[in-house]
N, C-alpha and C positions, 0 to 999 in steps of 0.2 A: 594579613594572614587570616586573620579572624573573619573576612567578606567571603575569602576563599572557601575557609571551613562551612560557612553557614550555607553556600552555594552549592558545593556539594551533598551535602546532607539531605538541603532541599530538593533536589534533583534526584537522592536516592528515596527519599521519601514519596516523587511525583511516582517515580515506578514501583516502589512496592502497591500504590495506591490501583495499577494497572495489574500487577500480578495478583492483586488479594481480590479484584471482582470476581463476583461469582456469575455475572453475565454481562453482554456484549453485544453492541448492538453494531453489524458490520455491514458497511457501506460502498464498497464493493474498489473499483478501481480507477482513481484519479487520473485521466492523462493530459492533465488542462498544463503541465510542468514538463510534460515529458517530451523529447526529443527523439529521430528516428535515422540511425546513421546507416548509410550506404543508399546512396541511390539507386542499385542495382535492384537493390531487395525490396524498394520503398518506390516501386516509379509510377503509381500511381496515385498520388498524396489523397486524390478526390474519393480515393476507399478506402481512409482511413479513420472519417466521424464515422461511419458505419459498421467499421470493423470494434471500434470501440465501445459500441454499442453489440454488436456479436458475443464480444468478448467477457465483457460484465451476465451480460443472459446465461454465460455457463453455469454461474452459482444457483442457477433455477433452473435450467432445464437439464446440467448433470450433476444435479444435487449430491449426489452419493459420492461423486468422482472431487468435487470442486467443494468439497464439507467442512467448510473452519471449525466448527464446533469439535468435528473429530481428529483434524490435525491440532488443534489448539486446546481444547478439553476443556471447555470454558459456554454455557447455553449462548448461543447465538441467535439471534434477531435480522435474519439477510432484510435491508430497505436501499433499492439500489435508484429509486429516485432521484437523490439527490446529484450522483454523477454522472447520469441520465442524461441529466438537463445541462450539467456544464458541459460535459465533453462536448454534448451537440450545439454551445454555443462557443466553442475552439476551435477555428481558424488553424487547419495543421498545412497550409503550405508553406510556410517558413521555417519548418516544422524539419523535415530532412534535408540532410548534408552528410558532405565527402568527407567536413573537415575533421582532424583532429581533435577531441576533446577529453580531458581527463574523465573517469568517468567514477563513482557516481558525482554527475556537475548539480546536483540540487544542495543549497547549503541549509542548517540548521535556520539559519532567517526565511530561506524561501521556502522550508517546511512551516514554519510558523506564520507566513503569509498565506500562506493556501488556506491552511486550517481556520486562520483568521477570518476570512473570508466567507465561511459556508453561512449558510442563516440563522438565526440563534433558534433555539429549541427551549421550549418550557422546561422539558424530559431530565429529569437526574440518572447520573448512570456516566457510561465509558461509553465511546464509541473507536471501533477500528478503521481506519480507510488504508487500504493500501496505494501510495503516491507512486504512478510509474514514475520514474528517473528517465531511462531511455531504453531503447531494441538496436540493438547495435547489430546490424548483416553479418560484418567484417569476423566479429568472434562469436557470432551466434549468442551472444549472452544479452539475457532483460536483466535490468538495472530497476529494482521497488526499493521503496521504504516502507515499512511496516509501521505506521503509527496510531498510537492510543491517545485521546483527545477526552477530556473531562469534556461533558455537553453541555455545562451550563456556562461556564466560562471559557471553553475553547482553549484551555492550559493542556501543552503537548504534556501528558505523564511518563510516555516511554514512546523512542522510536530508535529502528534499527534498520538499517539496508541488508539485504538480500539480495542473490541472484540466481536467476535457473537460467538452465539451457535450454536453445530453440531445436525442435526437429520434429519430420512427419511431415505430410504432405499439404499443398496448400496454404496460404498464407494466415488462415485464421488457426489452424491447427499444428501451424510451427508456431507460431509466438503462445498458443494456447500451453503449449506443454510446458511450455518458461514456465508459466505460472503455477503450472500444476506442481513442478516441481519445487518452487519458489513458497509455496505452500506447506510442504511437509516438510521442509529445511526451517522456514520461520516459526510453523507450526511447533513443531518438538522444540527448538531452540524458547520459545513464550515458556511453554508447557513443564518445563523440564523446572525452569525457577520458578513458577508459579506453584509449583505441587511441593517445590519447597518451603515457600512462604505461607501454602495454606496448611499444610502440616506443622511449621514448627514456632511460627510466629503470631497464631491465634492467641 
């Protein structure tokens, strides 16, 4: 009982340690995990390292549209470098399928492998990435995880799933709107506890 208690605490302590930053360095969006269901929607796999890379460029070219800082209320640092490089070394043909799958399929270990994974930084501080999960045709809905990542040690402090809706024309600007929306749903939801902890817990 007593492993349990301490395990909790430490797990509420990793996220308060995510809600009391006063900034944020956000890395844009993982799809090195993610999966893309319906063949219909997905039937050319070979545009999709490209689209991945379309997709992350919004936080820079519609800044004001695509603004964590203003959904999240937290100074932001966008360096999309990093998932830049992986996406464009993701092999997504294996990537979509018809079949079945519960959804969100990424577990607590396969977030803390990913994370594991990135390259170590000198840099003190929090970093956010958001990990796609999946784009599913079938119900129009993207599948993220929202995660906060201490940068020196790479210890998840808070993560959470989210999802937006796909729609709008074109394949880069249906899945674009998931996001947009998947934004201002995680955004407030960060922001809401976080303006709690830095108001009453200082």
């Amino acid at each position: 009982m007593l492993i349990v208690l301490f395990s909790i605490n430490l797990k509420a302590q990793n996220s308060i340690e995510a809600y009391k930053t006063n900034s944020i360095t956000f890395l844009g969006l993982d799809y090195t995990g993610a999966i893309f269901i319906g063949t219909n929607g997905f039937s050319d796999p070979t545009a999709l390292k490209p689209l991945t890379q379309s997709w992350n460029s919004l936080f820079v070219t519609e800044h004001n549209k695509y603004n964590i800082q203003k959904w999240f209320h937290v100074l932001t640092t966008v360096r999309l470098n990093l998932v830049s490089t992986r996406n464009n070394q993701t092999n997504f043909f294996n990537r979509v399928t018809d079949k079945h799958i519960e959804l969100p399929h990424l577990t607590k270990s396969d977030l803390e492998t990913i994370v594991s994974s990135y390259p170590d930084t000198p840099e003190k501080g929090v970093s956010l990435i958001f990990i796609v999960d999946a784009y599913d045709k079938t119900t129009a809905i993207a599948y993220y995880h929202f995660v906060f990542f201490d940068n020196l040690t790479k210890k998840i402090l808070l993560s959470y799933p989210v999802t937006g809706t796909a729609g709008g024309g074109g394949l880069r600007n249906y899945w674009a709107n998931a996001c947009y929306e998947a934004i201002i749903k995680g955004g407030k939801q960060f922001s809401a506890t976080a303006g709690f902890y830095r108001n009453y817990t200082n």
